[in-house]
N, C-alpha and C positions, 0 to 999 in steps of 0.2 A: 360456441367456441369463438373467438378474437383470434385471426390468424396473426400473423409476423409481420409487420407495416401495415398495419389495420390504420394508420393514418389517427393516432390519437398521439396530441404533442402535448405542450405543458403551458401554462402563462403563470410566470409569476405573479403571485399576489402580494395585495402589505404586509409586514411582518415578515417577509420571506419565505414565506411558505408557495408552495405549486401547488396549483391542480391541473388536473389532467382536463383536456380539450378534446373531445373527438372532431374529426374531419369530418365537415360541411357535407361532404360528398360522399362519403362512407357511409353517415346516419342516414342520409336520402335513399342509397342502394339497399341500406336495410330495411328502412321503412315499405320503401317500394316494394321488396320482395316479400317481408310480412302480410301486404295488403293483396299480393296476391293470389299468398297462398291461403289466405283467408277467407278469400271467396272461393279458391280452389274447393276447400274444404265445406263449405257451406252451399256449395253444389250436389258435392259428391264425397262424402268422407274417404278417404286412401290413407291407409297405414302409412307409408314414407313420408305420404308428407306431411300427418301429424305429430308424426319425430321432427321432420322438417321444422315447422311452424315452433314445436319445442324446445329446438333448437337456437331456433332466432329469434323466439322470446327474451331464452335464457342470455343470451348475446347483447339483444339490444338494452334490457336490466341492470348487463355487469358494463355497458360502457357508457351508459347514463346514469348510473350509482343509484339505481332505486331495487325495491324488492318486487315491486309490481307492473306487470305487462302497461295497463293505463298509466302509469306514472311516468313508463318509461316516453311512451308514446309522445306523451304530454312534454313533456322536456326536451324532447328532439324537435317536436313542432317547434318550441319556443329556441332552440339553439337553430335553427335554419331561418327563424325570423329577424335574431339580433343582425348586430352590421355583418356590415362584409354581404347582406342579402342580393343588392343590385349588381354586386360586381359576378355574386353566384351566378344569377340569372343571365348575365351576357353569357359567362362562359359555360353555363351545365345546363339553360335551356329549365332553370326554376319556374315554376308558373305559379308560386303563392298556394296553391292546394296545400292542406294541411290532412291530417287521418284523425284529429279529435277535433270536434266541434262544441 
């Protein structure tokens, strides 16, 4: 689920048309949380937080416009790399780690 100021804003494109931008800092707390409940689970399976983990699949898919977990992954890595990365880094404490290699 995408809560209410989930920090996804818009940039004009040519033609005039928008697309939607998720926040730098948004895609990283999901990432992060994905990656832990990843190993959560790959410890010790627990039902909540396999909904959990389902949940923020399903999240991080619908706000990276893809159908598939890896895809989504993949396009967050690459949106927390374009610019605006060094300026992340002073203020969010980015350290370049990525979740797909």
């Amino acid at each position: 689920m995408i809560p209410r100021g989930s920090g996804i804003g818009s940039e004009k494109q040519r033609e005039g048309r928008y697309v939607l931008v998720p926040d730098r800092k948004v895609v990283r707390e999901l990432l992060t949380r994905y990656a832990s409940l990843r190993i959560a689970q790959a410890e010790r399976h627990v039902p909540t937080a396999a909904r959990e983990l389902e949940d923020l699949s399903y999240t991080l898919c619908v706000m990276m416009g893809t159908s598939s977990i890896h895809d989504a992954i993949a396009k967050a890595d690459a949106l927390l790399l374009t610019k605006g990365r060094s300026e992340a880094a002073d203020v969010d404490g980015e350290n370049g780690l990525t979740l797909v290699g």
